[in-house]
N, C-alpha and C positions, 0 to 999 in steps of 0.2 A: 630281280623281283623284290629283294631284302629297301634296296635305294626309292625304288615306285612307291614299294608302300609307305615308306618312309616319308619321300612325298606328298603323298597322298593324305596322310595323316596332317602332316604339317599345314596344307592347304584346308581342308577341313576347319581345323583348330584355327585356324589365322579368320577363318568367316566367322567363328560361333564365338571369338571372344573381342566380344565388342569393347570392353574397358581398353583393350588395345589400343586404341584410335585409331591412328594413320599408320600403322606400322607398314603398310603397301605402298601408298603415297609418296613416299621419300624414295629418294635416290639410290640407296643404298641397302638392303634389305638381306637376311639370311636367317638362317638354323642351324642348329646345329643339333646333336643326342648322341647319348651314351648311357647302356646301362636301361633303357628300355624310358628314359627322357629325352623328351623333345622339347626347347626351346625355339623361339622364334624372336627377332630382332630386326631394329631398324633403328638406320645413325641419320638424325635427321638435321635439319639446316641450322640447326642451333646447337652443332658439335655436338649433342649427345646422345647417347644410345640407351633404348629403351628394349628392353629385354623382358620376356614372360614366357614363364614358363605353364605348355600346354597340356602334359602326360606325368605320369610316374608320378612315384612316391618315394623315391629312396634316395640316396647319396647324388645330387646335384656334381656334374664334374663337366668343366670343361675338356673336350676330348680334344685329340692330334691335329686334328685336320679343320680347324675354323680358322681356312685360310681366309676370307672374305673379312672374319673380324681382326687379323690381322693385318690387314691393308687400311682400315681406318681408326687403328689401337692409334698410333702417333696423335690424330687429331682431335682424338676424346677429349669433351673438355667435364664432360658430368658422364655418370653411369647409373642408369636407373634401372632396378631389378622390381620384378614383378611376380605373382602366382606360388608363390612358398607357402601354400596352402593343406592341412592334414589332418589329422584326427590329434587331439587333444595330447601330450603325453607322448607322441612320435616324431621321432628325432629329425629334422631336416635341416640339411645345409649346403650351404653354398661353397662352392671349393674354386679357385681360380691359381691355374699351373705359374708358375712362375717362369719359366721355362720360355712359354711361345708368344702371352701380350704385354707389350711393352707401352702401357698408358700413361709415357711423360709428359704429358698435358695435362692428365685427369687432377682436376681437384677435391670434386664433390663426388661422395658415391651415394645414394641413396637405396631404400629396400622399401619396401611395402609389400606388409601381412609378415606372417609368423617367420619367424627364421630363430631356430636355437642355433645357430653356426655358424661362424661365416668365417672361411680360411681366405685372407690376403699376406700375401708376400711381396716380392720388391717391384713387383710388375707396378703397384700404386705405389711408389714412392713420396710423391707428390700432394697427396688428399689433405684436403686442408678440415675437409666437413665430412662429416656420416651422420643420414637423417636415415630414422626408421619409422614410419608410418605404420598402423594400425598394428603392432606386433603384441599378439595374445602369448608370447611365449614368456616365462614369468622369468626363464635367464637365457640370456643371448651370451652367448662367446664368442667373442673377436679374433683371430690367432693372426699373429703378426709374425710367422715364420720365415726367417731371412730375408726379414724387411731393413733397409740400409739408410729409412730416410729419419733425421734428426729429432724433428719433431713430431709428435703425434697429433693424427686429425681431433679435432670436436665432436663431439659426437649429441647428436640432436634426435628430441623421440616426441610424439602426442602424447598428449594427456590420459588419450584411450591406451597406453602402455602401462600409464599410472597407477590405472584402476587394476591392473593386475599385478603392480605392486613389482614391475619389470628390472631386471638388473642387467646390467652391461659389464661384460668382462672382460677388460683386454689383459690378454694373453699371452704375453712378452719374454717369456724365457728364451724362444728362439731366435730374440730381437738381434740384427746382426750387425750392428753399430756400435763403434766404439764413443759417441757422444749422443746423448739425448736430452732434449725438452719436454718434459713435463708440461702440460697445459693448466692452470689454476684448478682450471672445470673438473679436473680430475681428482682432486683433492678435497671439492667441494660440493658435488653432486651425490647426494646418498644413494643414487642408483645407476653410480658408474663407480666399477673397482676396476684395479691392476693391478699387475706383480711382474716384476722380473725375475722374479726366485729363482733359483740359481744361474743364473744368467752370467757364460762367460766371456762374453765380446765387451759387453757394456765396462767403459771406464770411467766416464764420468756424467753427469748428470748435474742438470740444471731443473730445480724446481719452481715455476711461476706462483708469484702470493696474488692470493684473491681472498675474496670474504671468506670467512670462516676456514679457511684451506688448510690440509691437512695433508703428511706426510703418510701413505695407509698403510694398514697392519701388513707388515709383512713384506711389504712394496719392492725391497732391492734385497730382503731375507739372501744369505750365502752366496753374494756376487761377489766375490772372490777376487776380481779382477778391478772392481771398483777403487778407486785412488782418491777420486774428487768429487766432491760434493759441492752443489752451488746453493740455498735457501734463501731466495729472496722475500724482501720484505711484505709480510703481508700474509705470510704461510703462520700460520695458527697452532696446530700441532702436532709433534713426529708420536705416530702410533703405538704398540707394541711390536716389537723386532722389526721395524723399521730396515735396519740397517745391523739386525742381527746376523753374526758369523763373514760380515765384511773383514777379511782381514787384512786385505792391501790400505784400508781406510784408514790414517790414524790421524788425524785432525778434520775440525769440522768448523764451521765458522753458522752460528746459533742468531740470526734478528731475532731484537727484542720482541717483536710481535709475536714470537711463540710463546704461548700461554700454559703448554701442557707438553711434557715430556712422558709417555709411558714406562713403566719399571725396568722394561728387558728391549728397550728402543736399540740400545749397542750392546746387547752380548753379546760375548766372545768374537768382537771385531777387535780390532787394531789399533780404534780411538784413544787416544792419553793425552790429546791437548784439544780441548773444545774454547774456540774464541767466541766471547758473552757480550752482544751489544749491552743489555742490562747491567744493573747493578747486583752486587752479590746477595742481597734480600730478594729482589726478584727473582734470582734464579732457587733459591732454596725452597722458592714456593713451586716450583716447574714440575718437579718429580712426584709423580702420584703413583702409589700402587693402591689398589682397589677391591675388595672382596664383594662378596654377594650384598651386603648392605651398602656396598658406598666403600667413599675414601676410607683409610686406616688411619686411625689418628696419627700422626707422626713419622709416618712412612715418606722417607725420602732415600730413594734407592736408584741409582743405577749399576750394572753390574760392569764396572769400567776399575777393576783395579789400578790404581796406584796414577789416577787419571787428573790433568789439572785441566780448570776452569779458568780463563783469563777473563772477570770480570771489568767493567769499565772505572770502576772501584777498588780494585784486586780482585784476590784469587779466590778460588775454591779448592778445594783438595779432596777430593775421594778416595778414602781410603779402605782398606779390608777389614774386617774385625772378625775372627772365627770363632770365637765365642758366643757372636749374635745369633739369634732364631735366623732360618733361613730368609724370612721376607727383610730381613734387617740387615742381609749378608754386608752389604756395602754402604754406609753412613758416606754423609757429605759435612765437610767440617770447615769452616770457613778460613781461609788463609790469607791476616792480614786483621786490617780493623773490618768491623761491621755494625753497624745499628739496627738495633730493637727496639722498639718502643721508648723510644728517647734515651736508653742506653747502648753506650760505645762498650764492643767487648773485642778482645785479639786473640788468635791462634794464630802457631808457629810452626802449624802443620801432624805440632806432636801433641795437640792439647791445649785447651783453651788459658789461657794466665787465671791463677785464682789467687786470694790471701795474699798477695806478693807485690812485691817492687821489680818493675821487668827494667831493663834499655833498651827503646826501641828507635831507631835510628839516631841512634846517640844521644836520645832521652829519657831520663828515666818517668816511667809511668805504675800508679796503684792500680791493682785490679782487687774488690769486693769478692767478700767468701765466694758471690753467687756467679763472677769473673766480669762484672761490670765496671766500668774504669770508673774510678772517683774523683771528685775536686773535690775543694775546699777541704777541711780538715779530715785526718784519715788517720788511724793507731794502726802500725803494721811493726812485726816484732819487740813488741813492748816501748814501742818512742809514738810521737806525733809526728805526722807531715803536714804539707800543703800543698793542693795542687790546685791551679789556673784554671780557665773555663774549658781549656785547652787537653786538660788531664795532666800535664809537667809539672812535678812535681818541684815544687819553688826552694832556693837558696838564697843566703842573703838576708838581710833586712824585710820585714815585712809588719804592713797597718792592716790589721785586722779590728773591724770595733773603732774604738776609741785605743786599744793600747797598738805597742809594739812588739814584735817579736823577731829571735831570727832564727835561719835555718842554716844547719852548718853546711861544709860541702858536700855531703852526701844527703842531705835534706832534711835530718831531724831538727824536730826543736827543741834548741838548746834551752836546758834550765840551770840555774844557781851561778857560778860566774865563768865566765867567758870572754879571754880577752880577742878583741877586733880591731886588727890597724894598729894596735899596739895598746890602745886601749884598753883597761877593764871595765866590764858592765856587769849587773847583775841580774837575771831575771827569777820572777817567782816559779815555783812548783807548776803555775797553770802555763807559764812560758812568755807570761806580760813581764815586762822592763818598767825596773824601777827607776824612780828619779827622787830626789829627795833625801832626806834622814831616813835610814834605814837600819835597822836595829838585826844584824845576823850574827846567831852561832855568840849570840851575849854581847857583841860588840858594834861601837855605833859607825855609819860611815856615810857618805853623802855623795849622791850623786847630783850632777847639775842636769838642764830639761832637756839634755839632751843622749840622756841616761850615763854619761860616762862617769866616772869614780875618780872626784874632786881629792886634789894632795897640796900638801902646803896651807897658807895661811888663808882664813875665809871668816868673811865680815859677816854679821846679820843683827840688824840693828845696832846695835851699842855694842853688842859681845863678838867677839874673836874668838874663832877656832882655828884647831889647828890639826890637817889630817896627815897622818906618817907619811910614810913613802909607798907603803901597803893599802892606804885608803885609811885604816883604823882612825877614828879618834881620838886627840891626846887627852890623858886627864893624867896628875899630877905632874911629876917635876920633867922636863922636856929641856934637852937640849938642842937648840936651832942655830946654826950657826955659829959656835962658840959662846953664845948668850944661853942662860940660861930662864925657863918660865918656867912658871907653875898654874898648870889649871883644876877646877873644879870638876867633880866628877861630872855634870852634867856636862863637861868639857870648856865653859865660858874660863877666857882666861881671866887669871888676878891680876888686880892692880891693886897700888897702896898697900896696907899694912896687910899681912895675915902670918896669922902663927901657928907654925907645923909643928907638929912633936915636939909641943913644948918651947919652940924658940921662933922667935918673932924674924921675920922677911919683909923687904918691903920692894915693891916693884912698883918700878916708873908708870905713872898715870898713862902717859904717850903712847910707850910702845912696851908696856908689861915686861919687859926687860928686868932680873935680878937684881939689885942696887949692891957695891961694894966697895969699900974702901969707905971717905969719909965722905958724908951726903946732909946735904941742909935740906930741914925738910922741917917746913914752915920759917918761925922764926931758932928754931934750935939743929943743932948740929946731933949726925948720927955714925955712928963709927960700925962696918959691916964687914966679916973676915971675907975671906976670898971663896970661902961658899956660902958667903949672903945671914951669916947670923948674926945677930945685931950683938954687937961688946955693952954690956953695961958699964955705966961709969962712963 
């Protein structure tokens, strides 16, 4: 009796619902119920099966015995569900056993009208699409329970979903794959979320980049089991806990097309090497944390202790600081050079260089109170440097201006004298090199234009000088070579007559040489003892 009426019913319902079409027409036709629902079904000439349901209000289940949709599950190629129709606010969904159809053909599954539910497992392994037509339910859940296939369908809905403002949930914890695809769409539709939350089959995962695409809040949260992460280009940005309490995860490879990192995207995962297509500026702009008004000025946080950055530039370094307010727990600190606003600044992981002379790859380099590297001239520990456009800090000889200067081997500028190459030079207090008469410390001395300190005999105009072996200038009696002279203070030397203390000298016109012994000098004769004083008589 229970079957007839069943029956009967089903016949009934198959005349009065005309939206059905041909559901009799075709080849193939059945029902099935459970739970005091009846459906009715037809697989027609274009592989698919068109299903509506005619009775009941409660929990949709396929039951044991649809052997008949059993016998054309293999050749499904679309699934179109129908009549999910109820009172506003009541729960209805669609449930399909995993157990008894096995639709390795099916690609597309479609639904039309309300459905808050819908359970598929690995029986659709295959689905490439999911359309939902006219669905007034404001959130539909997907549940993908011991589903095994790689990648996830699209999922496509009307406009009239829109208007209620409709959200799409898949439901992925029970996902039973140990690889998955991510589709862009899923990342970029505000009215499609996921999550794997604690999800423990899933190892790795591959994310597709599309427009605006985003990693969602929460998305692979405590997958435990997670290893590998794939972000291709084009992905936009990983949410908050992302990839929170991952802790098989410990490297991540970051496209520069991510624009935004959230504050707590890897906590307490396993991350400590993130690979940065970007430059190390770009990524210091990545991390936002955010309070009820907006960004926090200055907040750049992940909570990734002791975590490096492999910039395309160098590094980053995040480090811990517990002293910091909690939003501050973890600073990101640049490891390596970097630029700011037209200035170069280096940290060495421990601290950014300030006030100092650093070696960095066997060069020495200035960094400014404020740790900005300096050229051109620089005062660091009470001396002057110089450094290049480069920031190297220069030795040697160096044309600043119009003058010269040099820099010793550790790079100050030398002032006052300094001998170079065996040379002596001298330079001023400001660290310019003199050339010329120069008048130091009371004593005169000359250097020639090529600033080195002239010795020996030296012509200038008519007058002859003569500088020691120290550089000094001579002025009175000088012995040079077993000859004896005498010069004036202003150091020109004598020639002819002149009388020292009292007793007359006379030196040779020629070569200012002391005259001794007996000397004709005009037409008279001059008698000179053997230190040059003239014998009267």
């Amino acid at each position: 009796m229970k079957k007839k009426s069943i029956i009967s019913l089903f016949l009934t319902a198959a005349i009065a619902v005309s939206a059905f079409g041909t559901v009799f027409a075709d080849v193939k036709t059945g029902y099935f119920g459970s739970n005091n629902e009846v459906y009715v079904w037809n697989f027609d000439n274009t592989n698919s099966i068109n299903e509506l349901r005619v009775s009941g209000s409660g929990l949709i289940t396929v039951p044991n015995y649809g052997h008949d949709l059993e016998e054309v599950a293999k050749d499904v190629k679309t699934y179109n569900v129908s009549g999910i129709f109820g009172k506003q606010g009541v729960s209805h969904s669609y449930k399909y056993r995993d157990d008894y159809y096995k639709y390795s053909g099916c690609t597309s599954f479609n639904v039309t009208g309300r459905c808050d539910e819908l359970q598929l497992g690995n029986s659709f392994n295959y689905l490439k699409t999911m359309t939902f037509t006219k669905n007034t339910s404001d959130f539909t859940r997907i549940i993908f329970n011991g589903r095994t296939a790689r990648t996830l369908p699209k999922i496509s809905y009307d406009s009239y979903a829109n208007t209620y403002e409709a959200e799409y949930y898949i439901d992925c914890e029970k996902y039973n794959a140990a690889s998955v695809t991510i589709p862009a769409q899923y990342g970029s539709d505000a009215h499609i979320d996921y999550s794997f939350y604690d999800n423990t089959a899933l190892k790795s995962v591959t994310i597709e980049g599309g427009s605006k695409t985003a990693v969602l809040t929460c998305a692979f949260e405590d997958c435990k089991n997670l290893s590998s992460v794939t972000i291709k280009s084009g992905v936009t940005s990983i949410e908050y806990s992302a990839f929170a309490g991952c802790k098989n995860l410990t490297s991540i490879d970051i496209p520069v097309s991510v624009k935004t990192i959230r504050f707590n995207a890897f906590e307490d995962s396993g991350v400590r090497t993130i690979n940065y297509e970007g430059t190390r500026a770009q990524w210091y702009g990545l991390v936002q944390q955010y309070d009820g008004s907006g960004p926090i000025a200055g907040a750049n946080v992940l909570y990734l202790p002791n975590a490096t950055i492999h910039c395309s530039d160098g590094d980053v370094l995040i480090s811990y600081h517990a002293d910091a307010p909690y939003y501050y727990r973890y600073s990101q600190a640049y490891l390596g050079w970097r630029n700011e606003d037209g200035k170069w600044y280096y940290d060495n992981g421990n601290g950014m260089y300030a006030n100092c002379i650093m070696i960095i790859a066997g060069k020495p380099y200035g960094f400014a109170s404020d740790g900005h590297m300096v050229t051109g001239w620089a005062q660091f520990y009470g001396k002057w440097y110089y450094s290049n456009k480069s920031g190297v800090i220069q030795t040697g000889w160096l044309k600043s201006g119009n003058d010269w200067y040099y820099l010793a081997g550790d790079g100050h500028m030398v002032t006052e004298w300094e001998k170079i190459d065996g040379v002596w030079y001298y330079f001023k207090e400001s660290g310019a090199m003199v050339t010329g008469w120069q008048k130091i410390d009371g004593t005169w001395y000359l250097f020639n234009s090529s600033g080195a300190m002239q010795t020996g005999w030296y012509q200038e105009g008519n007058n002859w000088y003569y500088l020691k072996s120290n550089g000094s200038m001579a002025t009175g009696w000088l012995d040079a070579g077993g000859r004896w002279y005498y010069f004036n203070t202003n150091g020109t030397m004598v020639t002819g007559w002149k009388m020292i203390g009292g007793i007359w000298y006379y030196f040779y016109p020629e070569n200012g040489r002391m005259a001794t012994g007996e000397v004709k000098i005009g037409d008279k004769y001059y008698y000179f003892t053997d230190d040059g004083a003239m014998v009267d008589g």
